[in-house]
C-alpha positions in Angstrom: 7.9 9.6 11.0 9.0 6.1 10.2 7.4 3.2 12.7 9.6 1.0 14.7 8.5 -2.5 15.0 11.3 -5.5 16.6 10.7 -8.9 15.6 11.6 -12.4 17.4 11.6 -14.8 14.3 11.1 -18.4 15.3 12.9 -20.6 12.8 10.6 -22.3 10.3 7.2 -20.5 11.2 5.7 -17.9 9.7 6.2 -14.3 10.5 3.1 -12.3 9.4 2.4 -8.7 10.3 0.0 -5.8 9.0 1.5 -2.2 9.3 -1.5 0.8 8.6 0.0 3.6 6.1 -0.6 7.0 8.3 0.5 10.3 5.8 2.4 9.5 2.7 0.3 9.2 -0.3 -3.3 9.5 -0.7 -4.3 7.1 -3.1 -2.0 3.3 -2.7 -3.1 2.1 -6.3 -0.5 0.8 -8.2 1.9 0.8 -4.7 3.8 -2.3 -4.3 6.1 -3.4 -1.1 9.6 -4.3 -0.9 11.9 -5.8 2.5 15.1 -6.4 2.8 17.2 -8.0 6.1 20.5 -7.0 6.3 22.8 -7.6 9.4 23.9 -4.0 9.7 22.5 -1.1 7.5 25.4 0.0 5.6 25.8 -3.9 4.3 25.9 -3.9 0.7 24.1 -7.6 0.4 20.8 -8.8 2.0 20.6 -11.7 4.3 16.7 -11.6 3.4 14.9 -10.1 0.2 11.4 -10.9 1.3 10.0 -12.0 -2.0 7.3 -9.1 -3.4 4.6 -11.6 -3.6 4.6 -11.8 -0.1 3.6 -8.3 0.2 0.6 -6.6 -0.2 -1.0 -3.2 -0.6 -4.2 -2.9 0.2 -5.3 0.6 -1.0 -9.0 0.5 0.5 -8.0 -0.2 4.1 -4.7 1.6 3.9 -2.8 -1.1 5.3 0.6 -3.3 4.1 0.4 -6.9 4.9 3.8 -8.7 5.0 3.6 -12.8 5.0 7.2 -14.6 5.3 6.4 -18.6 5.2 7.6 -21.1 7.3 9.7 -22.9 4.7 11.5 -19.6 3.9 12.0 -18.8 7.8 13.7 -22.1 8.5 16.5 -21.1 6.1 17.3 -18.3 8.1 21.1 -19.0 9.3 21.8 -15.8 10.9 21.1 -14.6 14.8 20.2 -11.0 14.2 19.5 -8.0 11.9 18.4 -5.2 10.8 15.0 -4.4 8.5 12.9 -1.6 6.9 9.5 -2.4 4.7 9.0 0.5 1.9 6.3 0.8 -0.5 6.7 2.2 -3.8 4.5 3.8 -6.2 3.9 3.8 -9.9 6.0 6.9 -10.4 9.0 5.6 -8.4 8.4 7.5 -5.6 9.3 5.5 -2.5 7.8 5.3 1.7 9.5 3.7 4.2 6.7 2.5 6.5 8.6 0.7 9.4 12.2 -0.1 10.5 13.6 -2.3 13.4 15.8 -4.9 14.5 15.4 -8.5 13.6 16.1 -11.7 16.2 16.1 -15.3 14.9 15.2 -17.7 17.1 16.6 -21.3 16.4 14.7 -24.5 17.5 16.4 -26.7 20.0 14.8 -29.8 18.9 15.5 -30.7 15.6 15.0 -34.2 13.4 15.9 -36.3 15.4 
């Protein structure tokens, strides 16, 4: 059973979450993470790739840790979306972890 997890993203601060891996796989070496934004499922193109880098598998405790910087978040331009984080191992095979609905949240007060 896939997670669901919502998210309020406030414009040009980081969004960081850890998500536990329960079934799926015994062993996470060699898993890596991918996250993807879209504004409806079925969209062919991404609003967001999160960048891999700013994912990590942590095999020991079992748990995914997903950073989004600031700097990236300010670029964010649209109001809301869709996500799903999935990890996938060496041989290809694929876990979705955690789905839900995504919700920018622009600043009011901007340079002035």
């Amino acid at each position: 059973m896939v997670a669901v997890q919502d998210f309020v993203i406030p414009a040009g601060q980081t969004l960081e979450f850890v998500v536990d891996v329960r079934g799926g796989p015994t062993d996470l070496t060699g898993y890596v993470g991918s996250m993807m934004i879209r504004e409806l499922r079925t969209d062919a193109d991404p609003l967001v790739v999160v960048d891999p880098s700013n994912i990590t598998v942590n095999p020991l405790t079992r748990q995914v840790k997903v950073t989004i910087p600031g700097d990236h978040t300010e670029d964010y331009d649209f109001r809301r979306g869709v996500y799903d984080l999935v990890i996938t191992g060496p041989g290809g095979d694929g876990w979705r972890l955690v789905e839900g609905r995504v919700v920018t949240n622009l600043a009011v007060t901007r340079g002035a």
